[in-house]
PyMOL CGO cylinders between C-alpha atoms (Angstrom):
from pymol import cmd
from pymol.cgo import CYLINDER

trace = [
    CYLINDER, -1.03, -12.63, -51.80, 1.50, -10.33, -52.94, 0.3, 1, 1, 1, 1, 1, 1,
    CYLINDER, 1.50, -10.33, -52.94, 3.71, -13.07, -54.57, 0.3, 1, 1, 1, 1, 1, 1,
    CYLINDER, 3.71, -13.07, -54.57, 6.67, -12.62, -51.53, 0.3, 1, 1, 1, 1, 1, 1,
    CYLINDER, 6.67, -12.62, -51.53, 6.03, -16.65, -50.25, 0.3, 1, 1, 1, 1, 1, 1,
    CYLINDER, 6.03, -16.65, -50.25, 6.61, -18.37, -53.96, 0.3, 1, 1, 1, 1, 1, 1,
    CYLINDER, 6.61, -18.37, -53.96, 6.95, -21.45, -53.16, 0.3, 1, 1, 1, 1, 1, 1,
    CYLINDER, 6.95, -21.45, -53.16, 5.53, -24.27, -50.21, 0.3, 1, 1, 1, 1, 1, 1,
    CYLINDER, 5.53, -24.27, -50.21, 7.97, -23.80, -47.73, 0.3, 1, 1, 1, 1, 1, 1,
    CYLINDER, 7.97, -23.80, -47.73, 8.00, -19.58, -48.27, 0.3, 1, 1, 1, 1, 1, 1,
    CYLINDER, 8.00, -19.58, -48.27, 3.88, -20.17, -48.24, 0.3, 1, 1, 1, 1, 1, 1,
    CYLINDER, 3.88, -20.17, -48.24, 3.80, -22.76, -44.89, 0.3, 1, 1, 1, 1, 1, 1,
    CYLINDER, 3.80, -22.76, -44.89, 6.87, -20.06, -43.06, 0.3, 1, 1, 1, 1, 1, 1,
    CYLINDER, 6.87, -20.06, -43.06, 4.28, -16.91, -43.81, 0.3, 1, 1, 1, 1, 1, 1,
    CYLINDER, 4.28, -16.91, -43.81, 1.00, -19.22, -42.52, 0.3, 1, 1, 1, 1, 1, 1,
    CYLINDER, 1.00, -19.22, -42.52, 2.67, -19.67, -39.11, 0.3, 1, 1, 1, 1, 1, 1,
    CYLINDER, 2.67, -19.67, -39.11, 3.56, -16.00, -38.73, 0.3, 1, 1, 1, 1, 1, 1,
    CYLINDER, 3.56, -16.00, -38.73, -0.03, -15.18, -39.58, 0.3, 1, 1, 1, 1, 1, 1,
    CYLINDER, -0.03, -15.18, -39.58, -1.14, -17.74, -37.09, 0.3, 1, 1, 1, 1, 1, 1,
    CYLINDER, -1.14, -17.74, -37.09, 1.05, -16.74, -34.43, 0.3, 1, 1, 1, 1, 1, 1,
    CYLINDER, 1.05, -16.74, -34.43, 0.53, -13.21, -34.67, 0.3, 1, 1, 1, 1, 1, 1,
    CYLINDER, 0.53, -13.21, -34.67, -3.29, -13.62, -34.95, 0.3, 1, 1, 1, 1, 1, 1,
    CYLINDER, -3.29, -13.62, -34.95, -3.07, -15.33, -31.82, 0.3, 1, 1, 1, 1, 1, 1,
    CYLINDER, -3.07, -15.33, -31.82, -1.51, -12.25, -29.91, 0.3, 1, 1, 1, 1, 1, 1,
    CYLINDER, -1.51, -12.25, -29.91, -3.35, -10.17, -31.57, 0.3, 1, 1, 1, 1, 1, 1,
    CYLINDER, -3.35, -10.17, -31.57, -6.97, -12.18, -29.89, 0.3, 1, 1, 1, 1, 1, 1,
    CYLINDER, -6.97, -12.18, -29.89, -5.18, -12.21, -26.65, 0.3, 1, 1, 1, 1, 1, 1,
    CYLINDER, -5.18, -12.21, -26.65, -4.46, -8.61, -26.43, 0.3, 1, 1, 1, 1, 1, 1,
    CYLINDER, -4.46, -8.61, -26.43, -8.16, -7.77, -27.40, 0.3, 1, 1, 1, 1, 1, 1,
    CYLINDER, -8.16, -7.77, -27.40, -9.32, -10.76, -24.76, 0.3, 1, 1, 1, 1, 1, 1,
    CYLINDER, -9.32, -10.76, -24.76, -7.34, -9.12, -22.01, 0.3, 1, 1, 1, 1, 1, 1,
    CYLINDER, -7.34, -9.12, -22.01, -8.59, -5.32, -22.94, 0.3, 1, 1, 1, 1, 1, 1,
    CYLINDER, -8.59, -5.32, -22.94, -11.91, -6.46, -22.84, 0.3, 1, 1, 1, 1, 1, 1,
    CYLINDER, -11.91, -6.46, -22.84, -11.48, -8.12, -19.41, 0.3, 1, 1, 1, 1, 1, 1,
    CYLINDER, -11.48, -8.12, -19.41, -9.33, -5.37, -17.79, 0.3, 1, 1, 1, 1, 1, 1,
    CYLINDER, -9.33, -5.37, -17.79, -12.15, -2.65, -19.42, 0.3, 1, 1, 1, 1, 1, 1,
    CYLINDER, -12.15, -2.65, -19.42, -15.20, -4.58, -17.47, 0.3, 1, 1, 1, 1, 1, 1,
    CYLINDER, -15.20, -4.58, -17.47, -12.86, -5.00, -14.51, 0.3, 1, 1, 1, 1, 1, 1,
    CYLINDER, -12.86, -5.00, -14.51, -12.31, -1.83, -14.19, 0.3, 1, 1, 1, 1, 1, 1,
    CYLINDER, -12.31, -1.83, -14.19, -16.04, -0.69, -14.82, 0.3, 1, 1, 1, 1, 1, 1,
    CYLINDER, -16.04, -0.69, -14.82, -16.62, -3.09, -12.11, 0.3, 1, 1, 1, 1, 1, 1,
    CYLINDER, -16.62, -3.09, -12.11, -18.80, -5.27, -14.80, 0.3, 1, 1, 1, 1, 1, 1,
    CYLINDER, -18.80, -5.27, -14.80, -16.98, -8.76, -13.68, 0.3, 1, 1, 1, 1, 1, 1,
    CYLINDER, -16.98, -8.76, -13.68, -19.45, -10.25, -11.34, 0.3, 1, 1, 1, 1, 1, 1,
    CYLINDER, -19.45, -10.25, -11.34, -16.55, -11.93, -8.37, 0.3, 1, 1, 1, 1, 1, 1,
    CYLINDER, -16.55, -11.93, -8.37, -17.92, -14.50, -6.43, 0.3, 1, 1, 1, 1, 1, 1,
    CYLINDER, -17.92, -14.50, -6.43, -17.76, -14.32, -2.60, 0.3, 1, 1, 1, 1, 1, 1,
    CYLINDER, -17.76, -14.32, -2.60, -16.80, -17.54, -0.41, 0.3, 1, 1, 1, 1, 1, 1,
    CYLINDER, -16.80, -17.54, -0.41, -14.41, -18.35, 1.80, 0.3, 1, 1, 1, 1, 1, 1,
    CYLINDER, -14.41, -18.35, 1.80, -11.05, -19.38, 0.32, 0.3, 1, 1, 1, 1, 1, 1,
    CYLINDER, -11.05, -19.38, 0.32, -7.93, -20.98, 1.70, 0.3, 1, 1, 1, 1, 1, 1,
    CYLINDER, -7.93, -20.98, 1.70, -5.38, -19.24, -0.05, 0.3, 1, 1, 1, 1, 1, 1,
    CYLINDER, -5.38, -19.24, -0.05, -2.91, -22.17, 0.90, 0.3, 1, 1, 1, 1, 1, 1,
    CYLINDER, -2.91, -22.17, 0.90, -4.87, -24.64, -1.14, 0.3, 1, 1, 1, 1, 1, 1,
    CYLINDER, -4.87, -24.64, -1.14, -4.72, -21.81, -4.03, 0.3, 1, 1, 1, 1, 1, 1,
    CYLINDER, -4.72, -21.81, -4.03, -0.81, -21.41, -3.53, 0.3, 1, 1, 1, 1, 1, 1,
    CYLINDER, -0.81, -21.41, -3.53, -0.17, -25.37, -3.23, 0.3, 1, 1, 1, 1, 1, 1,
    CYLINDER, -0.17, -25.37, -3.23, -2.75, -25.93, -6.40, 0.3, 1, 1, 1, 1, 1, 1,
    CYLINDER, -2.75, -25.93, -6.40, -0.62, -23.39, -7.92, 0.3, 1, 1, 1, 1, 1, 1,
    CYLINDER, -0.62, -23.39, -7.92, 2.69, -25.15, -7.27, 0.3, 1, 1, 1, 1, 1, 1,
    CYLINDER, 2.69, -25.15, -7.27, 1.22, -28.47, -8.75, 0.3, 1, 1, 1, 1, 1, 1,
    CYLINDER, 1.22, -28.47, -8.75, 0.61, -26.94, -12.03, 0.3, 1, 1, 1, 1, 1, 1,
    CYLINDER, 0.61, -26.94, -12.03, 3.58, -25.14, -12.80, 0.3, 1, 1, 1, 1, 1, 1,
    CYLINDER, 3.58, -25.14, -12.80, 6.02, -27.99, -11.43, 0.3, 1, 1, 1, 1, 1, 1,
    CYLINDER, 6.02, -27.99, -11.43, 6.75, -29.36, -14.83, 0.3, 1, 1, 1, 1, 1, 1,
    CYLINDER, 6.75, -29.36, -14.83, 6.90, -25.83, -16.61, 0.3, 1, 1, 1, 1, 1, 1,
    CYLINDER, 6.90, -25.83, -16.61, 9.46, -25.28, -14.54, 0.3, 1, 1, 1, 1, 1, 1,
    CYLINDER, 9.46, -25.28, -14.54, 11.32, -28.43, -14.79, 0.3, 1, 1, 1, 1, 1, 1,
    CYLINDER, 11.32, -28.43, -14.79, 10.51, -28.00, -18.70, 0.3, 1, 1, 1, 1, 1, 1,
    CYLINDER, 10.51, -28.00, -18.70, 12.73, -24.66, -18.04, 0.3, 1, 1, 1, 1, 1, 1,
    CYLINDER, 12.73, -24.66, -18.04, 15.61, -26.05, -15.76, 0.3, 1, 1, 1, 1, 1, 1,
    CYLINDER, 15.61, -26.05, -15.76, 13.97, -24.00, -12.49, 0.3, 1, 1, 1, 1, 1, 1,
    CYLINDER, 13.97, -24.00, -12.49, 13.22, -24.70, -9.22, 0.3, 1, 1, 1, 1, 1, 1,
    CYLINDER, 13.22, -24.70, -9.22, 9.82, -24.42, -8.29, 0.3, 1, 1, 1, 1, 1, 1,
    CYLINDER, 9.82, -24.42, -8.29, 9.65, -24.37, -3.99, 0.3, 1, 1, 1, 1, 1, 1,
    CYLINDER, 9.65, -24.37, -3.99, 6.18, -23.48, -1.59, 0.3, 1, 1, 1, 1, 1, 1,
    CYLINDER, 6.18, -23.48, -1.59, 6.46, -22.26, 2.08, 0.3, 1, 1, 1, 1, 1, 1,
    CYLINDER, 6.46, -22.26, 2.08, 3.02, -21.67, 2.92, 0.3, 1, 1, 1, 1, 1, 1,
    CYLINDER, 3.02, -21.67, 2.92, 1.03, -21.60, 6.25, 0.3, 1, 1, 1, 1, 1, 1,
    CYLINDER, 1.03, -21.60, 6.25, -1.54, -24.70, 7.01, 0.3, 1, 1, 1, 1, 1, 1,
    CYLINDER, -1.54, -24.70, 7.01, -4.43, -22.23, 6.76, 0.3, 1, 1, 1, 1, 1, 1,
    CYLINDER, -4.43, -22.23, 6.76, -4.57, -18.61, 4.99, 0.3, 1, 1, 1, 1, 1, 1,
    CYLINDER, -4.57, -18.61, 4.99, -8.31, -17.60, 5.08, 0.3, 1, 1, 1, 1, 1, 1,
    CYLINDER, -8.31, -17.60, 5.08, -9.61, -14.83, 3.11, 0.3, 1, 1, 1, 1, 1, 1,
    CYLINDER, -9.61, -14.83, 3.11, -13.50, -13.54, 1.29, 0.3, 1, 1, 1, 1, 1, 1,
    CYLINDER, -13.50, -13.54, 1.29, -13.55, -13.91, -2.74, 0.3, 1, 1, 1, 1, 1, 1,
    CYLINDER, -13.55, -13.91, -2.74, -13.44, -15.50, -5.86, 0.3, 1, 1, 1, 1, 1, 1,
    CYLINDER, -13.44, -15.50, -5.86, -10.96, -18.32, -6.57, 0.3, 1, 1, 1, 1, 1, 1,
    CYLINDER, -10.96, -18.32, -6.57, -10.78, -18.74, -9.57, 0.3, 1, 1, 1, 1, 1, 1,
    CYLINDER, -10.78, -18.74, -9.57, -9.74, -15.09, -10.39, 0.3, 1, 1, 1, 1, 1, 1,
    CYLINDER, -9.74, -15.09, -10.39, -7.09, -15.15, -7.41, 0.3, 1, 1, 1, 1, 1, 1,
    CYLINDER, -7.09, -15.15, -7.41, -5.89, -18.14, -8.65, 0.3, 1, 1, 1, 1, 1, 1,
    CYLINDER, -5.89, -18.14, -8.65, -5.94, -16.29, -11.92, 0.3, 1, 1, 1, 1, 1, 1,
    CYLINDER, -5.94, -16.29, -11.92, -3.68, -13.28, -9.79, 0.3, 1, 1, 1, 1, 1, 1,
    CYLINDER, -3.68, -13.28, -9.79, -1.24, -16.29, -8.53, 0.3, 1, 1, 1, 1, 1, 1,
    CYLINDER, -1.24, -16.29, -8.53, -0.81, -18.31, -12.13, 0.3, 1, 1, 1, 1, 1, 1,
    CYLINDER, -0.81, -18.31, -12.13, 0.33, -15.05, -13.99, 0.3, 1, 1, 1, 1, 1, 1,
    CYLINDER, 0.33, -15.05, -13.99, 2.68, -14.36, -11.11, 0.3, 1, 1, 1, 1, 1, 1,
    CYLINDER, 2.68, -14.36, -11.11, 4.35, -17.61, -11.26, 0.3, 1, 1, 1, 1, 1, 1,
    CYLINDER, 4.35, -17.61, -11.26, 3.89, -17.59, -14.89, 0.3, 1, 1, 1, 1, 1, 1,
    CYLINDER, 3.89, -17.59, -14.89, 6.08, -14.26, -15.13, 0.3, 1, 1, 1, 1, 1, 1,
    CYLINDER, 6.08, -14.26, -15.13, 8.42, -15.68, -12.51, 0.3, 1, 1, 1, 1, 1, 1,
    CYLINDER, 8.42, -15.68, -12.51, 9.73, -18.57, -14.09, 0.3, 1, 1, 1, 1, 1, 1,
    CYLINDER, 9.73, -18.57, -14.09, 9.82, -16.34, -17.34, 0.3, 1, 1, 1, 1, 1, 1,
    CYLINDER, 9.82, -16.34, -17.34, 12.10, -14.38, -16.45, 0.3, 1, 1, 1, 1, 1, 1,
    CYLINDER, 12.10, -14.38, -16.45, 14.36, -16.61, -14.24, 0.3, 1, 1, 1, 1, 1, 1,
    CYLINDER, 14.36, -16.61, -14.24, 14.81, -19.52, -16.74, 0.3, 1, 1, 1, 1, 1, 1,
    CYLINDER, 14.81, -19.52, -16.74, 17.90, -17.79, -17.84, 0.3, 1, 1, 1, 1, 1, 1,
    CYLINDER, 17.90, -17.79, -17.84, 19.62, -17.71, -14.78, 0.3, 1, 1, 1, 1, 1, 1,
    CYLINDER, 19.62, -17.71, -14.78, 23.22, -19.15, -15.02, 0.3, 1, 1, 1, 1, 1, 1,
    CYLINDER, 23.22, -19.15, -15.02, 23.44, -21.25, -12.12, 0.3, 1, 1, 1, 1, 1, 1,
    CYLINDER, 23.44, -21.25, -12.12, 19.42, -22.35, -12.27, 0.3, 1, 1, 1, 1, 1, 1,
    CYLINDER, 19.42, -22.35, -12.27, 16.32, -20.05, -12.15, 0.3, 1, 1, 1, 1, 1, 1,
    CYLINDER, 16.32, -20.05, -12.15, 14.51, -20.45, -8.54, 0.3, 1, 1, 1, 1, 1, 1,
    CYLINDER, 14.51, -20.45, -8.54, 10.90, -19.46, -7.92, 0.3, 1, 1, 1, 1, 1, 1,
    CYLINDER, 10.90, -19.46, -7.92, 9.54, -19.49, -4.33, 0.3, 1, 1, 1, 1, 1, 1,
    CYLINDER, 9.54, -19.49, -4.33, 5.90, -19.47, -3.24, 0.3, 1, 1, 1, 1, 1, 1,
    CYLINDER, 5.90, -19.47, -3.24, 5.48, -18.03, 0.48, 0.3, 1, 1, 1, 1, 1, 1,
    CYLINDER, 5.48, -18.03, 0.48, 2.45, -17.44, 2.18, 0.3, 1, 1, 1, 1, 1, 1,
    CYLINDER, 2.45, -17.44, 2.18, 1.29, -16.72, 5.98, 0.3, 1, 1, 1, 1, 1, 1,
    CYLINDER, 1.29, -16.72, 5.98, -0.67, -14.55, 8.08, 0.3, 1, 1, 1, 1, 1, 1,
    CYLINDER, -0.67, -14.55, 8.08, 0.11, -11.36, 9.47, 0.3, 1, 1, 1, 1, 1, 1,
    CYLINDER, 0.11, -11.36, 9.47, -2.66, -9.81, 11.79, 0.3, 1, 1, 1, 1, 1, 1,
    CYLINDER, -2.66, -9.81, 11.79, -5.39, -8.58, 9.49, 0.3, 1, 1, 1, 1, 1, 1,
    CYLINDER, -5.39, -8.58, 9.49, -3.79, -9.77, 6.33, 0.3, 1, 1, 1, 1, 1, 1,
    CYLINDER, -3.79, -9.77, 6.33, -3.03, -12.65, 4.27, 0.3, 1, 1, 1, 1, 1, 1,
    CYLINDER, -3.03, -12.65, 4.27, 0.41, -12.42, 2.59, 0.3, 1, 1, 1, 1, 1, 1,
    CYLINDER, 0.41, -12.42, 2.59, 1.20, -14.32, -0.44, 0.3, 1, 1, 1, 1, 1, 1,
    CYLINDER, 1.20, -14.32, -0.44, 4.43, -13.52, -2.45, 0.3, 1, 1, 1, 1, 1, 1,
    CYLINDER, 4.43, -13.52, -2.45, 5.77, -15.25, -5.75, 0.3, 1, 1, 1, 1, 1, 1,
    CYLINDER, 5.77, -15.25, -5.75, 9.73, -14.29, -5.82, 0.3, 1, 1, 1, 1, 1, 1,
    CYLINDER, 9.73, -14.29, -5.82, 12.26, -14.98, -8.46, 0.3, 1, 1, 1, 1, 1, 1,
    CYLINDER, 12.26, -14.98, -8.46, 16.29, -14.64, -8.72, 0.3, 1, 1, 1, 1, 1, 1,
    CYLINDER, 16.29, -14.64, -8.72, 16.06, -13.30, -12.67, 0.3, 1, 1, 1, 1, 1, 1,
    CYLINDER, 16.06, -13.30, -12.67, 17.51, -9.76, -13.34, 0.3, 1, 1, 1, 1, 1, 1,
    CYLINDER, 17.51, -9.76, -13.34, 15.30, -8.19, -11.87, 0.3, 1, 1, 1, 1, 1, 1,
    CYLINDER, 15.30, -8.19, -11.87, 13.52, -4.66, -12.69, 0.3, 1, 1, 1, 1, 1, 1,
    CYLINDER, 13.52, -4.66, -12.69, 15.44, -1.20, -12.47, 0.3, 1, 1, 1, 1, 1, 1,
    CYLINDER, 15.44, -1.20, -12.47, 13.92, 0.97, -9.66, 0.3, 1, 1, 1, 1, 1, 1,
    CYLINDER, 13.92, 0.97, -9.66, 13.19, 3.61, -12.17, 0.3, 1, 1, 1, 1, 1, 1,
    CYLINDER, 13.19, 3.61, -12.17, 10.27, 1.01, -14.48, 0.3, 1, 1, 1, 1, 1, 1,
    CYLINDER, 10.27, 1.01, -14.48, 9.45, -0.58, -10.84, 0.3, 1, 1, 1, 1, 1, 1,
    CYLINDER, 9.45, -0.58, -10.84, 6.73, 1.84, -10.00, 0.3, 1, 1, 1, 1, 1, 1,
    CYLINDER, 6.73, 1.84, -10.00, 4.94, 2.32, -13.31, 0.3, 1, 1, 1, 1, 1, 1,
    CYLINDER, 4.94, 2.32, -13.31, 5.24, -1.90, -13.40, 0.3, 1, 1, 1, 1, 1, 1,
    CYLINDER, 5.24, -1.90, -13.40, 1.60, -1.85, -13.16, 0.3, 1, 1, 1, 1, 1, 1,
    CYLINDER, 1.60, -1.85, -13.16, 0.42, 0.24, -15.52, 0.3, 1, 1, 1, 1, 1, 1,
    CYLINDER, 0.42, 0.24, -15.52, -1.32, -1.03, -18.94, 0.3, 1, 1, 1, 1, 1, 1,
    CYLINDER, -1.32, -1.03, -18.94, 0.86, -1.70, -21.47, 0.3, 1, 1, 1, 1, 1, 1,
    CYLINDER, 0.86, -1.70, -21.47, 4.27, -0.07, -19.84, 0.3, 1, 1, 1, 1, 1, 1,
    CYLINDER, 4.27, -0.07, -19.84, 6.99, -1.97, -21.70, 0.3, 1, 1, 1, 1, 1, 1,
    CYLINDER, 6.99, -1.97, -21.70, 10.85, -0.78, -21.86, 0.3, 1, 1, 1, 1, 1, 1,
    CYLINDER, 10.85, -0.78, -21.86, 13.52, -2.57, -23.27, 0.3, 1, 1, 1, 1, 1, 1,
    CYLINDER, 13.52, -2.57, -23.27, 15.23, -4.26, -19.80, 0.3, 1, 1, 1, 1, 1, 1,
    CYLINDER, 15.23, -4.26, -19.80, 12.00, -4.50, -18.04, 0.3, 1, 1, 1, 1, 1, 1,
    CYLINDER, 12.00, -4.50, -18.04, 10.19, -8.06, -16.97, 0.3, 1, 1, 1, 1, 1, 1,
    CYLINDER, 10.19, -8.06, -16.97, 7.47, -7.97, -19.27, 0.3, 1, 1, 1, 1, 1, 1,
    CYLINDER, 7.47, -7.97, -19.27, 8.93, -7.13, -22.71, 0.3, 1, 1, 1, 1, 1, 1,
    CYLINDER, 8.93, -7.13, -22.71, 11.55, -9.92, -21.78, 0.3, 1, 1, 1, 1, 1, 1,
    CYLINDER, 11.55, -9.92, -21.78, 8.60, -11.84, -21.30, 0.3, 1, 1, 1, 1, 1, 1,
    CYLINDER, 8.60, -11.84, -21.30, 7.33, -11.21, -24.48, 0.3, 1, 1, 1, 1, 1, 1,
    CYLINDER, 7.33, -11.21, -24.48, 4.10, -10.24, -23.05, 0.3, 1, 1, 1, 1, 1, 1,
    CYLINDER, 4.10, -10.24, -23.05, 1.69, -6.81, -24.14, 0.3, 1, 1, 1, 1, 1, 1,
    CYLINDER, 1.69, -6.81, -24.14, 2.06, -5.64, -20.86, 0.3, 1, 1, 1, 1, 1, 1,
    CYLINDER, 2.06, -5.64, -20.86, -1.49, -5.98, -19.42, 0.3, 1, 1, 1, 1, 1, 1,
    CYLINDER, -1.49, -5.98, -19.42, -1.27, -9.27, -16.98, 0.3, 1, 1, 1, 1, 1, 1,
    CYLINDER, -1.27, -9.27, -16.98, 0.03, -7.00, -13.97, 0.3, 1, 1, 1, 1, 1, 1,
    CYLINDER, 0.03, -7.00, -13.97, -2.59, -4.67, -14.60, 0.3, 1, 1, 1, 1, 1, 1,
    CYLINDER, -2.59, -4.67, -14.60, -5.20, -7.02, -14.60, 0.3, 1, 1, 1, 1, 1, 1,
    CYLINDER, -5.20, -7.02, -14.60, -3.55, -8.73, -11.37, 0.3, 1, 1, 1, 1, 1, 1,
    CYLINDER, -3.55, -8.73, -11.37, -3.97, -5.48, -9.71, 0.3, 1, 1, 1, 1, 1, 1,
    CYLINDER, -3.97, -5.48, -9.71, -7.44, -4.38, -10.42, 0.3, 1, 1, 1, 1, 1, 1,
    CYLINDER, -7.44, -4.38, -10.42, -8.46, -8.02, -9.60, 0.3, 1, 1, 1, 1, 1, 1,
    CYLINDER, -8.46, -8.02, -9.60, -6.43, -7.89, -5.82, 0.3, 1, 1, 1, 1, 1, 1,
    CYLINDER, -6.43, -7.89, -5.82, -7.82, -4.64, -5.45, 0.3, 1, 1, 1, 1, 1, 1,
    CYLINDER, -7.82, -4.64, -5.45, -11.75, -5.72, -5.91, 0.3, 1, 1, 1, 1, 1, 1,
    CYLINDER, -11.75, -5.72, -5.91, -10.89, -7.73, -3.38, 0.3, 1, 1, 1, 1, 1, 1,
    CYLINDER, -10.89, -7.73, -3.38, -10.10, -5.23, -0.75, 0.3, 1, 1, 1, 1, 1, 1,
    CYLINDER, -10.10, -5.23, -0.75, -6.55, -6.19, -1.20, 0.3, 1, 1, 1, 1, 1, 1,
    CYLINDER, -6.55, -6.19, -1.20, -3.01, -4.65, -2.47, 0.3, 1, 1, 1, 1, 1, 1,
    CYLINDER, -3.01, -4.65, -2.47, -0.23, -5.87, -4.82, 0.3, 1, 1, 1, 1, 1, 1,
    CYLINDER, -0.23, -5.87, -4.82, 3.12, -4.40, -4.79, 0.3, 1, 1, 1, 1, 1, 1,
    CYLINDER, 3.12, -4.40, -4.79, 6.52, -5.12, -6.14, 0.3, 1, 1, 1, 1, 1, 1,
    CYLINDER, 6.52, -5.12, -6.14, 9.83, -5.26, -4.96, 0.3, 1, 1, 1, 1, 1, 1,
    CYLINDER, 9.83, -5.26, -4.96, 12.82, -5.65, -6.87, 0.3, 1, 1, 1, 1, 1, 1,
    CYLINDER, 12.82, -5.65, -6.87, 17.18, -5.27, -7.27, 0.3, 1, 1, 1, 1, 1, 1,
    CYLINDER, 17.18, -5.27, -7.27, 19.13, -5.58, -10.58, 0.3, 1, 1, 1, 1, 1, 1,
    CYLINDER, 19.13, -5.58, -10.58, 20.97, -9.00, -10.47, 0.3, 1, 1, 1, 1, 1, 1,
    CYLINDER, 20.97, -9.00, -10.47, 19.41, -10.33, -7.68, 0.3, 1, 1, 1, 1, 1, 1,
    CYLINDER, 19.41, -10.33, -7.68, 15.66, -10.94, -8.26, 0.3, 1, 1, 1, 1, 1, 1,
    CYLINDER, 15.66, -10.94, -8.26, 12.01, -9.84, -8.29, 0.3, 1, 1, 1, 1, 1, 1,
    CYLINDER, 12.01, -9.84, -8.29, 9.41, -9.85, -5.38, 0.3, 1, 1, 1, 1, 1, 1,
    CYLINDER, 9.41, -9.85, -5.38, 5.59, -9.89, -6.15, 0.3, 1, 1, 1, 1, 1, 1,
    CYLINDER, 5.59, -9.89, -6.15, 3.41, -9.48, -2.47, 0.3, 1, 1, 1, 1, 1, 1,
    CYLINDER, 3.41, -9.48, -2.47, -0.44, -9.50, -2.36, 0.3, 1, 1, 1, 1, 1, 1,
    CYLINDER, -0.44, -9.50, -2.36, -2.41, -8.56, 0.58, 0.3, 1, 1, 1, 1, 1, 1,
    CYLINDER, -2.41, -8.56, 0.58, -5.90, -9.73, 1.06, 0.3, 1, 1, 1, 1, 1, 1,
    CYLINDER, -5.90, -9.73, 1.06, -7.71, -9.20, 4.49, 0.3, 1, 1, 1, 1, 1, 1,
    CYLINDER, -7.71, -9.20, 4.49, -8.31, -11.98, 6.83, 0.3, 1, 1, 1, 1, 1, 1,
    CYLINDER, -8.31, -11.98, 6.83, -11.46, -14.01, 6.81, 0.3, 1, 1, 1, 1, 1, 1,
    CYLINDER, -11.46, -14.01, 6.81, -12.17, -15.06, 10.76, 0.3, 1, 1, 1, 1, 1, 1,
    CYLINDER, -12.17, -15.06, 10.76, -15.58, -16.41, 10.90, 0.3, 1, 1, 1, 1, 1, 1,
]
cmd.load_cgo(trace, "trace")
């Protein structure tokens, strides 16, 4: 409007930046408005048995060609059966940003990024954990990792180009469930993302 894009290429350069940007810009306000009702406890979660080795295997099928698309590796060790109480759709939600983030932030791994899906049973719990080999976080941003919007310049999620609310919203989700999320991590080596969700024995 202001005369900067003159011509048609100037005019069609300016159009995708508008476009682009107005896409983040709906996505930010999409995942405030989910994290607000999740955290008002507003989002209704179904409650059914789940087999969160179906979840991690369903998982690994979508996100095999991503990763070839990125020059990953994209592996699953997961127990026949991993029972747990909830809502699928939003813990497959939990698993898809993980892996999501993972292969991020390992595609620029020298020798090949590697992603690994693990999953098994210990006592009460149901362990599933997405690990990377990318740079990893510095233990000084690894326990505020969760927080809304925390983004410095060497950590995961402003290399991921994200606004820093997926983790957030992976948390309060595990956490409906009766469940935890944590994160392990060391510089050069790789990134460790563990949630916990109790057993369902019927």
């Amino acid at each position: 409007l202001d005369g900067t894009a003159s011509d048609a290429l100037a005019q069609e350069r300016a159009a995708v930046i508008i476009h682009e940007e107005a896409g983040r810009m709906r996505r930010l306000v999409d995942e405030l408005l989910e994290l607000a009702r999740l955290e008002s406890g507003q989002v209704p979660l179904a409650r059914e048995p789940v087999d969160m080795a179906d979840l991690l295997r369903d998982c690994a099928a979508r996100f095999t060609a991503v990763a070839e698309k990125a020059g990953s590796s994209l592996e699953l060790h997961a127990s026949s059966t991993l029972p747990v109480m909830g809502d699928r759709d939003r813990l497959s939600q939990v698993l898809g940003n993980l892996v999501d983030n993972a292969l991020k932030h390992s595609r620029d791994v020298r020798d090949g990024g590697r992603v690994i899906l693990d999953g098994e049973c210990l006592e009460e719990w149901v362990s599933c954990s997405v690990t990377d080999n990318g740079p990893g976080v510095p233990a000084e941003e690894l326990a505020r990792i969760f927080e809304r919007f925390y983004q410095v310049e060497k950590s995961r999620v402003r290399r991921g180009g994200g606004a820093g609310l997926g983790l957030a919203i992976a948390r309060e989700i595990v956490e409906a469930h009766g469940g935890r999320i944590v994160a392990e991590s060391v510089e050069g080596l790789g990134t460790r993302f563990t949630m916990e969700l109790p057993v369902h024995r019927v």
